[in-house]
C-alpha positions as CSV (number, residue, x, y, z in Angstrom):
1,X,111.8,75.0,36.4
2,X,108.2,75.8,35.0
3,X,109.8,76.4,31.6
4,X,110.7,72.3,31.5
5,X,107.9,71.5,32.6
6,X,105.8,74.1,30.0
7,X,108.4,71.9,27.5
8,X,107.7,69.0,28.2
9,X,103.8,69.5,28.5
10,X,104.2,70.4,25.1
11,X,106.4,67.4,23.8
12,X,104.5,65.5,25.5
13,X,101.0,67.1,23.5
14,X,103.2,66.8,20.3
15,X,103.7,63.0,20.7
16,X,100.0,62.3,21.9
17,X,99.1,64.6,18.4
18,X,101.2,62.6,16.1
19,X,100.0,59.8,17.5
20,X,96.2,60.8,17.0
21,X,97.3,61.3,13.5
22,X,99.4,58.5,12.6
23,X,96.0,55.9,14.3
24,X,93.6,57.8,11.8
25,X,96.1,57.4,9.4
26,X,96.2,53.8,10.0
27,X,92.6,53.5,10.1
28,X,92.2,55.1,6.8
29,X,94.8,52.8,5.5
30,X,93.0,49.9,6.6
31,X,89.4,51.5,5.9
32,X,91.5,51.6,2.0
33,X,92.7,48.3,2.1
34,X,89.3,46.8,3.1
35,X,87.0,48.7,0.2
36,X,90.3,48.0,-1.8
37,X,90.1,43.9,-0.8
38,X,86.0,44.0,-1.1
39,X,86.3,45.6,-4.6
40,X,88.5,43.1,-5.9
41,X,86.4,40.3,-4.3
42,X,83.2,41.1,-5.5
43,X,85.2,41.4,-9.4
44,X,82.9,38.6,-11.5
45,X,86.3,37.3,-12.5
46,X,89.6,35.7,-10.4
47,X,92.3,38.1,-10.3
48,X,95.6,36.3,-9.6
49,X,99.4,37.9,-9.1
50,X,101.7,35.4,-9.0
51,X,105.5,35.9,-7.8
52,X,108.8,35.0,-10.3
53,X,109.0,31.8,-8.8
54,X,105.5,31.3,-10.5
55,X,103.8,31.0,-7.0
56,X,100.4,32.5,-5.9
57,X,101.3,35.8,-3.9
58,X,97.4,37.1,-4.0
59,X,94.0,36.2,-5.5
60,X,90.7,37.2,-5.0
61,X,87.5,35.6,-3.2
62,X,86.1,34.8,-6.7
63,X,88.4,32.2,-7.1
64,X,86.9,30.1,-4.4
65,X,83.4,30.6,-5.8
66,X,84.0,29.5,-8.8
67,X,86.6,26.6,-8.2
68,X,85.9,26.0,-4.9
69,X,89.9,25.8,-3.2
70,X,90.3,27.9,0.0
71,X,92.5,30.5,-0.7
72,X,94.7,29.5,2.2
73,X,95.2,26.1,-0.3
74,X,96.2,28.7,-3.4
75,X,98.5,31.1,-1.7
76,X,102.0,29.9,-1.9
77,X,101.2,27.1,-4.2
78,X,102.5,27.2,-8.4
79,X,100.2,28.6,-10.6
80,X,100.9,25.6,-12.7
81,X,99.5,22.8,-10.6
82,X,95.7,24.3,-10.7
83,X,96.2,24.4,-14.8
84,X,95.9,20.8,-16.5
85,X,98.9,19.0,-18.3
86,X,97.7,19.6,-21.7
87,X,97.9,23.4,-21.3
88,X,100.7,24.3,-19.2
89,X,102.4,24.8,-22.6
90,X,99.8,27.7,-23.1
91,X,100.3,28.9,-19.7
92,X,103.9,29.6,-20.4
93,X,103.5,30.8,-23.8
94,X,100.9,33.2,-22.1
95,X,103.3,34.8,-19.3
96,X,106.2,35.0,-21.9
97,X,104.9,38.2,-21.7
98,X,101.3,40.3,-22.5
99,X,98.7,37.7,-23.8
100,X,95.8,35.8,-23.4
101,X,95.2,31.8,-23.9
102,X,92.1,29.6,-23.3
103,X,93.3,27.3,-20.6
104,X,91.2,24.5,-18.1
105,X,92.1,25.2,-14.7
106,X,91.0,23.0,-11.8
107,X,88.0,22.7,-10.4
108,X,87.7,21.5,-6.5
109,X,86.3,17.9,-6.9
110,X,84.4,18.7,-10.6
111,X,87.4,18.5,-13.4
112,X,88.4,21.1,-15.1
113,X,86.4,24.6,-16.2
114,X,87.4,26.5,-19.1
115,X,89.1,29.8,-18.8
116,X,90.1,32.8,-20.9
117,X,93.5,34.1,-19.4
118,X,94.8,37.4,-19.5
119,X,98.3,37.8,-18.2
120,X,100.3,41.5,-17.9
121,X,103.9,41.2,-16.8
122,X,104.7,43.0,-13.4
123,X,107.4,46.0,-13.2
124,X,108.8,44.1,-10.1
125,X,108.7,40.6,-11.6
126,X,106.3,38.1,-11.8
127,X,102.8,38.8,-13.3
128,X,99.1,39.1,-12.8
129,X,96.5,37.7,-14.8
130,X,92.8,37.8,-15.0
131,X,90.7,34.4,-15.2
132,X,86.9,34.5,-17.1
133,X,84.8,31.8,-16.6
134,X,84.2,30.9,-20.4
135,X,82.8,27.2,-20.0
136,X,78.9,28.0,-20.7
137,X,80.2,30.0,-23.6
138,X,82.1,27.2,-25.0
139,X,79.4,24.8,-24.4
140,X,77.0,26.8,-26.3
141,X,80.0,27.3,-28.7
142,X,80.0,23.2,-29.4
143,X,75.9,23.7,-29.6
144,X,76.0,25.7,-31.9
145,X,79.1,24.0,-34.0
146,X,76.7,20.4,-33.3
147,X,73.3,22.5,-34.9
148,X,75.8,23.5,-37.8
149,X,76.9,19.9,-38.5
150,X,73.4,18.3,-38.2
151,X,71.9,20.8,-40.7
152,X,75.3,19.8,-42.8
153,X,74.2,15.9,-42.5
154,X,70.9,17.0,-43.4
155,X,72.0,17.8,-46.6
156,X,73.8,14.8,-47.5
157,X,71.2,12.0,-46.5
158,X,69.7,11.8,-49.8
159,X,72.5,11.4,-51.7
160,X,74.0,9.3,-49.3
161,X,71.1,6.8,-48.7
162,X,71.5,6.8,-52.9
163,X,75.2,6.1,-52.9
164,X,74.9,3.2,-50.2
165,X,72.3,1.9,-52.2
166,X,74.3,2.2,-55.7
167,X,77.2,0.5,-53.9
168,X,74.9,-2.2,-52.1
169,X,73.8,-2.9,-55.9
170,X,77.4,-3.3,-57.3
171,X,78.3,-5.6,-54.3
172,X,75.2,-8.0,-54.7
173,X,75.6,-7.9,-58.4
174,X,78.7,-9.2,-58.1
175,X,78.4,-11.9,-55.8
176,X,76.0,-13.3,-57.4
177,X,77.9,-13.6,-60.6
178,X,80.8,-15.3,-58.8
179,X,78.2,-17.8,-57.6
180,X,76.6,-18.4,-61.3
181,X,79.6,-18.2,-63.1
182,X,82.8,-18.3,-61.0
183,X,83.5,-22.2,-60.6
184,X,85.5,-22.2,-64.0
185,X,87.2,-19.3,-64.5
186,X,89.7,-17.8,-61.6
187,X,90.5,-14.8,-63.5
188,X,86.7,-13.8,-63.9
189,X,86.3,-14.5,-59.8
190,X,89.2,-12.5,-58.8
191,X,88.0,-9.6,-61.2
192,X,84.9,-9.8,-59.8
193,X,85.8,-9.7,-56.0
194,X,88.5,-6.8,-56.8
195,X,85.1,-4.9,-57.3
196,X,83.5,-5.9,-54.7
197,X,86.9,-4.9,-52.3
198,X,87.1,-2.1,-54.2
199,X,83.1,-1.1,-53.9
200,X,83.2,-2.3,-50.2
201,X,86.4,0.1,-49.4
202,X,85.0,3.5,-50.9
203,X,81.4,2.5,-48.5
204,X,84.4,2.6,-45.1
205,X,85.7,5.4,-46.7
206,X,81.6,7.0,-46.5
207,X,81.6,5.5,-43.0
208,X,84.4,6.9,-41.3
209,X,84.3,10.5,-42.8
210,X,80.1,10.5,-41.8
211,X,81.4,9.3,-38.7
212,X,84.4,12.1,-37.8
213,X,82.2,14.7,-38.9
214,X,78.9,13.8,-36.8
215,X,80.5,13.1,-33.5
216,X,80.5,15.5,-30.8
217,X,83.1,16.7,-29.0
218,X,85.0,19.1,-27.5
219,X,88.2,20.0,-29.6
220,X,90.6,17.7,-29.2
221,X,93.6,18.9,-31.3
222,X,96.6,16.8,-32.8
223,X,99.2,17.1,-34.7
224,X,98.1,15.8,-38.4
225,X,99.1,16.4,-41.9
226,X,96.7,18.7,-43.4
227,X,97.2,17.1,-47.0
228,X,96.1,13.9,-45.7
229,X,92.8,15.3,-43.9
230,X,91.9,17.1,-47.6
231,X,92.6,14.0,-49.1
232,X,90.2,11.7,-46.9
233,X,87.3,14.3,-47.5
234,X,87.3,14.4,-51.1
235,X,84.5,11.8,-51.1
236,X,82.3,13.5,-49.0
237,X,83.1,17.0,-50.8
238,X,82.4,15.3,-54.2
239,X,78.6,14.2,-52.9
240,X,78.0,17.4,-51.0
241,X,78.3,19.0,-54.4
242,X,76.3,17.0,-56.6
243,X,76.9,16.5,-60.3
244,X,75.9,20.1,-61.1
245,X,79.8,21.5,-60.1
246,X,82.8,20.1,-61.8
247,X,85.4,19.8,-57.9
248,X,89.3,20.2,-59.3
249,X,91.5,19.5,-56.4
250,X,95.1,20.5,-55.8
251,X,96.9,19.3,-53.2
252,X,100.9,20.2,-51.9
253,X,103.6,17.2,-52.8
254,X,105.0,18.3,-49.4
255,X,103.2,17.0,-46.1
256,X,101.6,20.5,-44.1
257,X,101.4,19.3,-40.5
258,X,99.4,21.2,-38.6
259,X,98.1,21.0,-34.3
260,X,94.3,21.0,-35.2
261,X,91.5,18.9,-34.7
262,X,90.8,17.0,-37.8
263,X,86.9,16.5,-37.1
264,X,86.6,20.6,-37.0
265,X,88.8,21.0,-39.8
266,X,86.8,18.6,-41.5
267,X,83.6,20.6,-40.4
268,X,85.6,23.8,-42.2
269,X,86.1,22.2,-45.6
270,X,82.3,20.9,-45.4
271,X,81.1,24.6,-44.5
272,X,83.4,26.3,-46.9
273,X,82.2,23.7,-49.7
274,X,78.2,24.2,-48.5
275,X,78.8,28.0,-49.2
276,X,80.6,27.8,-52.9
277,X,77.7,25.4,-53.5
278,X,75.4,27.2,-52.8
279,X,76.5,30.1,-54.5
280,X,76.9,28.6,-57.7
281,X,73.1,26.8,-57.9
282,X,73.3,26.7,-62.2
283,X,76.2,25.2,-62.0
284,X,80.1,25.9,-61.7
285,X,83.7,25.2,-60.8
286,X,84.6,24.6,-56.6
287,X,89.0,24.8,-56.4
288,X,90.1,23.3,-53.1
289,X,94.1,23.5,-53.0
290,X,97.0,23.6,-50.4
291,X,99.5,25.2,-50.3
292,X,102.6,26.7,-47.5
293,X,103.2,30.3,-47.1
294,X,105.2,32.2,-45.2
295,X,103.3,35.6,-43.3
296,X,105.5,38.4,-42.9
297,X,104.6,40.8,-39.7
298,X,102.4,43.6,-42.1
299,X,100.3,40.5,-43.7
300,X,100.0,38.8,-40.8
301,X,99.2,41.8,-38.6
302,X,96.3,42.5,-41.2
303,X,94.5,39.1,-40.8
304,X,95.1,38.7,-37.0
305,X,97.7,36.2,-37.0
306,X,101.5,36.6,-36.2
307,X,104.6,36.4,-38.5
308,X,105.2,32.5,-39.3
309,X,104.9,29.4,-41.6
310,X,101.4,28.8,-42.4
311,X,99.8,25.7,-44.1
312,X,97.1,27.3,-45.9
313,X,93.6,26.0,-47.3
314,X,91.7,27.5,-49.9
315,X,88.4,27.1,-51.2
316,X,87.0,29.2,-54.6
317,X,84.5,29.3,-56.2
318,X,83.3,31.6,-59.1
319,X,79.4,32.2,-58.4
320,X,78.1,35.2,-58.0
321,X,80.1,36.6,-55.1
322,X,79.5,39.3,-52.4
323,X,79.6,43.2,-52.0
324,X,81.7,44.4,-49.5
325,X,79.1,45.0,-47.0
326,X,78.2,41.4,-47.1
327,X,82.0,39.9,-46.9
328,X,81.9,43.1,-43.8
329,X,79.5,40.7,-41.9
330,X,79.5,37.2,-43.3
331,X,81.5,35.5,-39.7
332,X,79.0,36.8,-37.5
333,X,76.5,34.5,-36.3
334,X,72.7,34.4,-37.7
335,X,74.0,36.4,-40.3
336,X,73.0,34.8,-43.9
337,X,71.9,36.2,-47.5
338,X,70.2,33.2,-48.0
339,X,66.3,32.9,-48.3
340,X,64.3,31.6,-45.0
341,X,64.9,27.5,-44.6
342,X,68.0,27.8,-46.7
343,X,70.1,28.9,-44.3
344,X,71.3,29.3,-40.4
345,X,74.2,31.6,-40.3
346,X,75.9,29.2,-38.5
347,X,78.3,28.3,-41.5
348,X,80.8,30.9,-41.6
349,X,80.9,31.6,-38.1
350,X,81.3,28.5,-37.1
351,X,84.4,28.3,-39.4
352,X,85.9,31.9,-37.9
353,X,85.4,29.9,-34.9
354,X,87.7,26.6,-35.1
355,X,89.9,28.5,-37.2
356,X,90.4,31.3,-34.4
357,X,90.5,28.4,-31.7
358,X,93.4,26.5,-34.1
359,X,95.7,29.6,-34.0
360,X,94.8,30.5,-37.2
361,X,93.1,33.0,-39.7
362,X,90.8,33.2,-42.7
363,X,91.0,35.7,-45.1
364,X,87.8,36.8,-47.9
365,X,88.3,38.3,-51.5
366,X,84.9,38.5,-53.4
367,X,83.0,41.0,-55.3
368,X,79.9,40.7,-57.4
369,X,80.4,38.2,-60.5
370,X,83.7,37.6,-59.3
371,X,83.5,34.6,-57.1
372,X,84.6,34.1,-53.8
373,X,88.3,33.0,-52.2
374,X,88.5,31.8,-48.5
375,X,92.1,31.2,-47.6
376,X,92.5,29.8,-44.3
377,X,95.9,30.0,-42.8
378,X,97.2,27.1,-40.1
379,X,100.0,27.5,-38.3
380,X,102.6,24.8,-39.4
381,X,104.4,22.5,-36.8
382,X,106.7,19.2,-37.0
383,X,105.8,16.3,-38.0
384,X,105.3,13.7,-35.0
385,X,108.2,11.5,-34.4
386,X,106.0,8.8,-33.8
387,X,105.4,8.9,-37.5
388,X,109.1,8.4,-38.5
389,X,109.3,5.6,-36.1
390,X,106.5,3.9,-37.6
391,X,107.9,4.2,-41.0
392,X,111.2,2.2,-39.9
393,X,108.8,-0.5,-38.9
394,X,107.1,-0.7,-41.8
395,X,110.8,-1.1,-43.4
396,X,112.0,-4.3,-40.8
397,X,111.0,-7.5,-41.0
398,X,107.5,-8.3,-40.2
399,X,106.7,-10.0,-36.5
400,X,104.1,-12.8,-36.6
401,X,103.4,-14.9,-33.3
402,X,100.5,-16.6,-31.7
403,X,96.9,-14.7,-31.5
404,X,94.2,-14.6,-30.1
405,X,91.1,-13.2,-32.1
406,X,87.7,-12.4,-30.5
407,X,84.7,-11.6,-32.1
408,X,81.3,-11.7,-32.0
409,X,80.4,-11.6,-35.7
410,X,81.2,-15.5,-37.1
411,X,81.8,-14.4,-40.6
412,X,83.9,-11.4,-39.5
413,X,85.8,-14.3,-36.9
414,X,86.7,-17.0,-39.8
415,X,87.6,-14.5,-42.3
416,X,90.1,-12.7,-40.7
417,X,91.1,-15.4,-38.8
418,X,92.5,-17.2,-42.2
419,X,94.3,-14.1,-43.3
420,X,96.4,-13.6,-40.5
421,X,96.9,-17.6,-40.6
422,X,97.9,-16.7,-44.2
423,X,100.5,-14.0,-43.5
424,X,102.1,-16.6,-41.0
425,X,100.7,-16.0,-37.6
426,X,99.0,-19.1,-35.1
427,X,95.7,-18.2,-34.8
428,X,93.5,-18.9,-32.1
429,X,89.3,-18.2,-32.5
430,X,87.2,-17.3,-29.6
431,X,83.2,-16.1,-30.3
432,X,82.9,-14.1,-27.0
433,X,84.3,-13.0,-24.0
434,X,83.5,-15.9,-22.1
435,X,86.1,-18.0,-24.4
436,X,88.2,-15.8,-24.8
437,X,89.0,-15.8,-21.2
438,X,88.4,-19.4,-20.7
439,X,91.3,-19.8,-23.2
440,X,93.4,-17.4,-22.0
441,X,93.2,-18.9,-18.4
442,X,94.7,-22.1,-20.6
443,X,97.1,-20.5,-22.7
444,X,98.0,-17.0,-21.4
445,X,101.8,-17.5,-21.4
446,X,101.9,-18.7,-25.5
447,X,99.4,-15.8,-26.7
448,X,101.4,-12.8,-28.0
449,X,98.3,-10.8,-30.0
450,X,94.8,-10.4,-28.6
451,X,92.5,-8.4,-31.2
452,X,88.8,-8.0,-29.6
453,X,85.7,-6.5,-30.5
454,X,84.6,-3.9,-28.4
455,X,81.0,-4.3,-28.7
456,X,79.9,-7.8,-27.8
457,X,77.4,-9.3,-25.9
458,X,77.9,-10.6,-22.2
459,X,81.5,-9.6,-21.4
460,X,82.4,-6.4,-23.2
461,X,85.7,-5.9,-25.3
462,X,86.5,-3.2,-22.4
463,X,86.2,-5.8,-20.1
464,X,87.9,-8.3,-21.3
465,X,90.4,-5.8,-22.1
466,X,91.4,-4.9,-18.5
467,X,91.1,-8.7,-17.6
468,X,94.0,-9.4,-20.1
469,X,96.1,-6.0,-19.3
470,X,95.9,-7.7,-15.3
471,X,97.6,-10.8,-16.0
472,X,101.5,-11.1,-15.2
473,X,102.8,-11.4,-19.1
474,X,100.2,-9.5,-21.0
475,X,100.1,-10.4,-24.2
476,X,99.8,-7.0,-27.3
477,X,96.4,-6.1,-27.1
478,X,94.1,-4.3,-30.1
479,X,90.7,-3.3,-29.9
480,X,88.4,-3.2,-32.8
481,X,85.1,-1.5,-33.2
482,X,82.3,-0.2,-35.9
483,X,81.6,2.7,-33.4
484,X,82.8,3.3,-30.2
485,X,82.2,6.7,-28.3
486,X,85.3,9.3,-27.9
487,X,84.6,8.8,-24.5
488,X,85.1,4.9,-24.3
489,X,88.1,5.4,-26.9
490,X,89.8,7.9,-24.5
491,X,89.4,5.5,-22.0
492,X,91.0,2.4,-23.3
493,X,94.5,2.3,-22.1
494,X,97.1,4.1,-23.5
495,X,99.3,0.7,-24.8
496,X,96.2,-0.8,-26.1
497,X,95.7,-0.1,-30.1
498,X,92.3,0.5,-32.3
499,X,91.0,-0.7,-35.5
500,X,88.2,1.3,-37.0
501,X,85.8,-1.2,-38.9
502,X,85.4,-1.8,-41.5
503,X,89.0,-2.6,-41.7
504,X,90.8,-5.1,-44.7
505,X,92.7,-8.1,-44.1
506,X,95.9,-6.3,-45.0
507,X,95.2,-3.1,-42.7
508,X,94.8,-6.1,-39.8
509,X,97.6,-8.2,-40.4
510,X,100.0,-4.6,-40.9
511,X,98.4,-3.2,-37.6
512,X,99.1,-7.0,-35.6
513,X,102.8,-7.0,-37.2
514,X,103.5,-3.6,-36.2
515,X,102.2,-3.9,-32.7
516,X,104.0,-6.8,-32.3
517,X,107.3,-5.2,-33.4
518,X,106.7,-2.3,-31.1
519,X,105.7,-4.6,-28.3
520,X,108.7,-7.0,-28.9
521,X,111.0,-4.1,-29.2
């Protein structure tokens, strides 16, 4: 009998043992777990793992602190509703498997900050990812990019302010003979006002490229064709170099369409053109060309870009080129051969930059005496359909209806006003907002056009704008400005068109005939 009992004292001692062990056990579990969970809160970054339904299973304190959701709003919720529209294509590229993308993710109440993303597929499906706060880096990014184009615009006032003034010249010149000679001879007026269209046309063409490259902006990328951005910077390029460098462009018979932004690739042919410039100060020959390629896995490897079709931009020069050591460090910032007040170092790194940031690459070959040959590579992409679409308008018959033009500017008012009466359309005048409205509050249901200035006095093209887009048959609408903001543009709505001025009587009455075709159809 005192043998059971002995037994089951000691059962009894066993149980109460493991017991002791399996609660400290426990505790150090949980003592693990908690400097486990405090280490990856206190990480400067959000660490998410997300399930392969593409749900939130975990993420760290850091995510609330810098985006502000509770993380009892993240868990359980798709990954994909905190990243914005435009970049869920990015996001899935990323988790495709290993990589990294630059992504805006939402932030509680304040937009969107901008993120570098990591992602590492999980062994039991799914993946984790690591999120770095990168938005002060890209704002000092855009400083830095703004500084670069400024000094750039430096540059070209002088021989700007000269142009204008050349073409100012040309333009009065020929007025006045018109009005001292004209009244008997047609062929001598029309000869004479071809000039002045002509002289008037490559002054827009100043405008609008001074224009792209001087705004500031985030990037705002696009699918464009790369031959046609080259083409509408020749101008600029030309002055840029002055009369000292004989320019010889060659450009690809076939359109290169590319998802850039055309400002910053603008701002990479102006940089690449400063520095060939530069390099060749007792004169010389600059070679801008295009050209597609195709980068095998080895090449492309080599200059940081994967295996693909590329459009590719290059820009050489043959001054007096670099040592290796110098092409070694030439993309890094405040880095510059050039004397003091000649030079930033913001050039060439500001081109690595956009180019990186496009999915592309740049390649260098220079030596001493040799010259110097940038190649930047682009990845190519489709052409938008959009574009084929508009070519089949441009092929039907044109529309022409009853419009309604509104501007400010009375010369600007009667002149186009009688070229769109001339290619067939009912044209109705109003001076401000104020008629405008008074006559569409008469006439709404017969007005099929409304072009309006954006900037007028009283009430605003914008205005107006939403005024017409509220009434229960709104007519086509077009918005015309001389400058307008990327802010304001991005906010006009989406079926409303825009016409940069200056603008020709043909470019208007091919934009009204084409929005009415596309609003008719």
């Amino acid at each position: 009998m005192s043998g059971r009992v002995e037994d089951d004292e000691l059962h009894v001692q066993v149980q109460n043992r493991l017991i002791e062990e399996l609660n400290e056990r426990n505790q150090e579990l949980l003592a693990s777990e908690r400097r486990y969970r405090s280490l990856v809160d206190s990480l400067p970054h959000i660490l998410v793992v997300v399930r392969a339904d593409g749900r939130v299973e975990l993420a760290n304190q850091t995510w609330t602190e810098l985006l502000g959701h509770p993380l009892d709003e993240v868990i359980g919720r798709p990954f994909e509703d905190f990243v914005s529209p435009e970049h869920r294509e990015r996001l899935r590229e990323a988790c495709e498997g290993n990589g990294e993308r630059e992504l805006e993710i939402s932030c509680s109440g304040q937009g969107y900050r901008w993120m570098r993303f990591r992602t590492q597929r999980r062994a039991e499906a799914g993946w984790q990812g690591l999120l770095v706060d990168i938005s002060e880096t890209r704002s000092l990014e855009e400083q830095l990019r703004q500084a670069n184009k400024m000094e750039a615009v430096g540059r070209l006032a002088g021989g700007v302010a000269h142009d204008f003034n050349n073409l100012l010249t040309v333009i009065v010149g020929s007025a006045d003979l018109i009005l001292d000679d004209g009244a008997g001879d047609p062929e001598f007026v029309r000869g004479e006002a071809q000039r002045i269209q002509a002289t008037a046309q490559e002054g827009a063409a100043w405008t609008r490229q001074l224009l792209t490259f001087s705004r500031r902006q985030v990037m705002e990328q696009q699918v464009v064709d790369l031959v046609e951005v080259v083409e509408q910077s020749k101008v600029l390029l030309k002055r840029l170099v002055g009369q000292q460098l004989r320019v010889e462009f060659g450009t690809s018979s076939e359109g290169l369409w590319v998802d850039v932004d055309p400002g910053q690739v603008g701002q990479v042919l102006m940089n690449l053109t400063i520095n060939a410039r530069d390099a060749m100060e007792e004169g010389g020959r600059l070679r801008i060309g295009l050209t597609a390629r195709r980068l095998e896995e080895p090449e492309g490897v080599r200059l940081g870009a994967g295996a693909g079709e590329y459009a590719v931009l290059l820009v050489e020069d043959d001054g007096h080129g670099m040592d290796q050591a110098t092409v070694d460090h030439i993309f890094e910032p405040f880095f510059t051969t050039k004397p003091t007040g000649r030079g930033t170092g913001f050039g060439l790194a500001t081109v690595y930059g956009i180019v990186k940031q496009s999915g592309g690459a740049i390649s260098v070959d220079s030596s001493p005496g040799r010259g110097t040959r940038f190649e930047v590579f682009l990845p190519r992409v489709r052409p938008p359909a959009a574009r084929e679409r508009a070519a089949e308008r441009r092929t039907s018959t044109p529309a022409c209806g009853r419009v309604l033009m509104v501007e400010d500017n009375e010369f600007i008012l009667k002149t186009m006003s009688q070229a769109l009466r001339t290619a067939g359309f009912t044209v109705l005048a109003a001076i401000s907002g104020e008629e405008a409205i008074e006559i569409m509050a008469r006439e709404a249901a017969g007005i099929d056009l409304v072009i309006t200035d954006l900037g007028m006095p009283g009430i605003r093209g914008e205005e107006l704008i939403r005024h017409i887009l509220a009434l229960p048959q709104a007519p086509v609408v077009i918005a015309v400005s001389g400058f307008v903001s990327d802010e304001t543009r991005a906010q006009l709505p989406s079926q409303v068109s825009f016409l940069q001025k200056p603008y020709g009587a043909q470019e208007l009455i091919g934009l009204a005939q084409g929005a009415l075709a596309e609003g008719g159809a």
